[in-house]
C-alpha positions in Angstrom: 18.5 27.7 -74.3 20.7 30.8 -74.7 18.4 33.9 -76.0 20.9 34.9 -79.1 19.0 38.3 -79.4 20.6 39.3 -76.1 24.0 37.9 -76.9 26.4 40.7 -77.2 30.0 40.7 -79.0 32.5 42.7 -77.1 34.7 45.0 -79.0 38.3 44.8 -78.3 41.0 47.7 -77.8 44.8 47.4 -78.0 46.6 50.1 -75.5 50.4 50.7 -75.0 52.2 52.2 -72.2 55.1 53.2 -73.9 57.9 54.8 -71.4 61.0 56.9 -71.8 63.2 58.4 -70.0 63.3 62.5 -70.3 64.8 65.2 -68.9 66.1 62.5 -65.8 62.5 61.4 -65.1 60.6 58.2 -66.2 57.7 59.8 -68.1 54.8 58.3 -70.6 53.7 59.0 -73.4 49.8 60.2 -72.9 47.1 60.6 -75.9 44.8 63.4 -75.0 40.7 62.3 -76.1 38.8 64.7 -78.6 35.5 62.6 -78.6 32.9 61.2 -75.5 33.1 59.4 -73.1 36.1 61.1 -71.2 36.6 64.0 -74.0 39.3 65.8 -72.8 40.9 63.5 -70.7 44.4 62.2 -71.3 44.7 58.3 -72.6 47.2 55.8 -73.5 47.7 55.7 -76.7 45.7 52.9 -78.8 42.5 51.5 -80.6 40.6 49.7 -82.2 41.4 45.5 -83.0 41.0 44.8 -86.5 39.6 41.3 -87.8 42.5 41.1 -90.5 45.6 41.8 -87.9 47.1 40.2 -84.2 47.6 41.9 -81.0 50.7 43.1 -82.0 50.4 44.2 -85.2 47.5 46.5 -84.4 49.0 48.4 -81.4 51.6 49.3 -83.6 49.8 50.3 -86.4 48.0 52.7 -83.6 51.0 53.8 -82.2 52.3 54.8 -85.8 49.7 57.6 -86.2 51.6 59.0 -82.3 55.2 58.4 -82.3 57.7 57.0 -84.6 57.2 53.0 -84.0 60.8 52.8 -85.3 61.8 54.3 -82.2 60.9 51.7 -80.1 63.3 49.2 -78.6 61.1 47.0 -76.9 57.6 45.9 -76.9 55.8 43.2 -74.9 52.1 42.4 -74.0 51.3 43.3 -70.3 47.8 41.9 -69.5 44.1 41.9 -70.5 41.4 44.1 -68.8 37.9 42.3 -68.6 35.5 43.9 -66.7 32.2 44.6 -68.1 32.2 48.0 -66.3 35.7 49.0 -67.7 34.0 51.5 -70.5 30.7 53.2 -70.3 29.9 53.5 -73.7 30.5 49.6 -74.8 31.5 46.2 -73.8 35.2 46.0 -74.2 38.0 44.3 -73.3 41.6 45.8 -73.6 44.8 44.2 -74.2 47.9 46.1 -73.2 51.4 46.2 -73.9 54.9 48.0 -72.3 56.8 50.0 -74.8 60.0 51.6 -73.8 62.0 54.0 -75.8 65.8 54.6 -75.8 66.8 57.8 -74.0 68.8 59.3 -76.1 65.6 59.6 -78.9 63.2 62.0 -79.4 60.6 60.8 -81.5 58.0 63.0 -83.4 54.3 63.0 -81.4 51.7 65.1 -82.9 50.2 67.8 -80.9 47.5 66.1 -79.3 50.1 63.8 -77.6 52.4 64.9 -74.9 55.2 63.1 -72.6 53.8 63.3 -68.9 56.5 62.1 -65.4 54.7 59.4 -64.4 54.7 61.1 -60.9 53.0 63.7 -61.7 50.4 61.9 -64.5 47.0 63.9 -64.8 43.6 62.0 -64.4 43.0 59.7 -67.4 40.0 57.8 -68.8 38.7 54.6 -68.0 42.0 52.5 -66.3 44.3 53.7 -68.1 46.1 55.2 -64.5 46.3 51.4 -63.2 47.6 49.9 -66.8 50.1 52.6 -66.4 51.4 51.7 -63.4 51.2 48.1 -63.5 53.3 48.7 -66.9 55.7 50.3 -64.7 55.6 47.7 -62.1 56.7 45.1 -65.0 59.3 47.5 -66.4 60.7 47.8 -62.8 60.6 44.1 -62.2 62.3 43.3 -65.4 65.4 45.9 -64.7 66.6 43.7 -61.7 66.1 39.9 -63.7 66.8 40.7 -67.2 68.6 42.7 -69.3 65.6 45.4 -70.3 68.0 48.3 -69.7 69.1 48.1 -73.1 65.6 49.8 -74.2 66.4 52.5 -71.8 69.7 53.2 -72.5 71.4 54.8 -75.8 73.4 52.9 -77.7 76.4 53.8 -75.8 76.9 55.1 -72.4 79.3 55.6 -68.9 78.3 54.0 -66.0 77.5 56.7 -64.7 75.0 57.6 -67.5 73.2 54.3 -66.9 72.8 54.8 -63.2 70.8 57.8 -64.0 68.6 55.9 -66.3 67.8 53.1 -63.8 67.5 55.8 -61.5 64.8 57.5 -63.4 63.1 53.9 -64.3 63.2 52.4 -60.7 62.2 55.6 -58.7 65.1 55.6 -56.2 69.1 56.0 -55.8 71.5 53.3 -57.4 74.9 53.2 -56.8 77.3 53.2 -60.0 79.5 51.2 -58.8 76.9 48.6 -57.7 75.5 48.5 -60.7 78.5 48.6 -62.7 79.6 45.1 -60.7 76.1 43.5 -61.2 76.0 44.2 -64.8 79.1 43.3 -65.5 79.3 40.1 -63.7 76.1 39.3 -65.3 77.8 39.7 -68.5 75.5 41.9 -69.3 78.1 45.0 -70.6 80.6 45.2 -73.1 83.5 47.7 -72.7 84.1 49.8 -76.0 87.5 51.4 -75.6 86.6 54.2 -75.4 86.3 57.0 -73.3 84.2 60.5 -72.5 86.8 63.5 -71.8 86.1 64.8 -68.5 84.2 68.0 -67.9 84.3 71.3 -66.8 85.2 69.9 -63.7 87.7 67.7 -64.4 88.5 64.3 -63.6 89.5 61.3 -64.7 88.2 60.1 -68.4 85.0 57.9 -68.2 84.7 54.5 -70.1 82.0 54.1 -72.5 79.7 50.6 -72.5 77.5 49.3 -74.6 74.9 46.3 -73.6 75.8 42.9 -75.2 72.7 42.5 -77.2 69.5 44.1 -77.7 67.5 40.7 -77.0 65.2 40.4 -74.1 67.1 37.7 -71.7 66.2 36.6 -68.0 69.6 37.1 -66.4 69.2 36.1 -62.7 65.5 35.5 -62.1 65.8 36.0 -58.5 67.4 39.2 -58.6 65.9 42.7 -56.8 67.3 46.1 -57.3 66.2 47.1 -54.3 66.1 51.0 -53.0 69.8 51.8 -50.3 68.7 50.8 -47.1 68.4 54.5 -44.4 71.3 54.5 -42.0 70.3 55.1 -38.3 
């Protein structure tokens, strides 16, 4: 017979690994803890479960209290962290999701909450390091089979804009013109007619894009954007 008095009902968290690109860089938006275990440490953002409310619905209710949930273009469940071990204070599982951000916003976060490059993240409680970078993992992933760009991206764009935003999200150099073919063979693009006025330096006038639709679609699932192969 199971011994009910040493049953125990494990709490459950909702965290989000919500990404943006910044200042060229893919960087993440980090939650810095006021209260034990881990006071001072920096967190991804999150909480509590409710009874009343899904998976969903309470990560964004805890992401409203740190950034304007408005603001976010895409958000999708990433995985669910089980081990007993995983917090010292409680038995707890955690469900996480990817968020990604448009680059061209710059949402409100209040001042206990701070974009870090997610090269250069500072220790952080419990796993948080390892959802982030299995977040990132999945966001990489899905820039090379889908069309996830579009929660990167700003509304509109030159190709040459985009490269540097799939630069920042992928962690190495893309060719413009690569990815300019891909996407567009893809279908993937929409041309706006019109054009950015060269700069300072002159040049010729660049087109502006836009992405077809701001719906999640698998576009060639066997797809890689993988990094220039070194010349010998």
């Amino acid at each position: 017979m199971v011994d009910d008095s040493k049953a125990k009902t494990a709490a459950h968290a909702v965290l989000a690994a919500v990404f943006q690109v910044r200042n060229g860089r893919l960087q993440a938006l980090l939650w810095q803890r006021a209260r034990e275990p881990y006071a001072g440490a920096w967190s991804l953002p999150g909480g509590a479960l409710d009874a009343d409310e899904t998976l969903e619905q309470s990560v964004r209710r805890h992401l409203a209290a740190k950034v304007d949930v408005r603001e976010l273009a895409h958000l999708e469940q990433l995985e669910t962290l089980s081990d007993p071990a995983r917090n010292p204070a409680r038995r707890e599982l955690a469900t996480a999701f990817l968020g990604l951000i448009p680059r061209d916003a710059d949402p409100h976060v209040p001042a206990d909450t701070r974009w870090h490059p997610v090269d250069e993240l500072p220790p952080l409680a419990y796993d948080h390091e390892a959802i982030l970078l299995a977040a990132r993992e999945r966001l990489r992933g899905k820039l090379s089979y889908t069309n996830l760009g579009f929660a990167l991206a700003p509304p509109a764009f030159t190709i040459a804009e985009l490269r540097d935003t799939y630069r920042a999200a992928l962690g190495h150099q893309v060719s413009a013109t690569n990815l300019q073919r891909v996407l567009l063979r893809r279908r993937l693009l929409e041309d706006t007619g019109e054009q950015r006025p060269p700069g300072s330096a002159g040049g010729r006038p660049a087109r502006i894009y836009r992405f077809r639709t701001q719906r999640l679609e698998i576009t060639d699932q066997f797809a890689v954007l993988r990094p220039p192969t070194m010349e010998r």
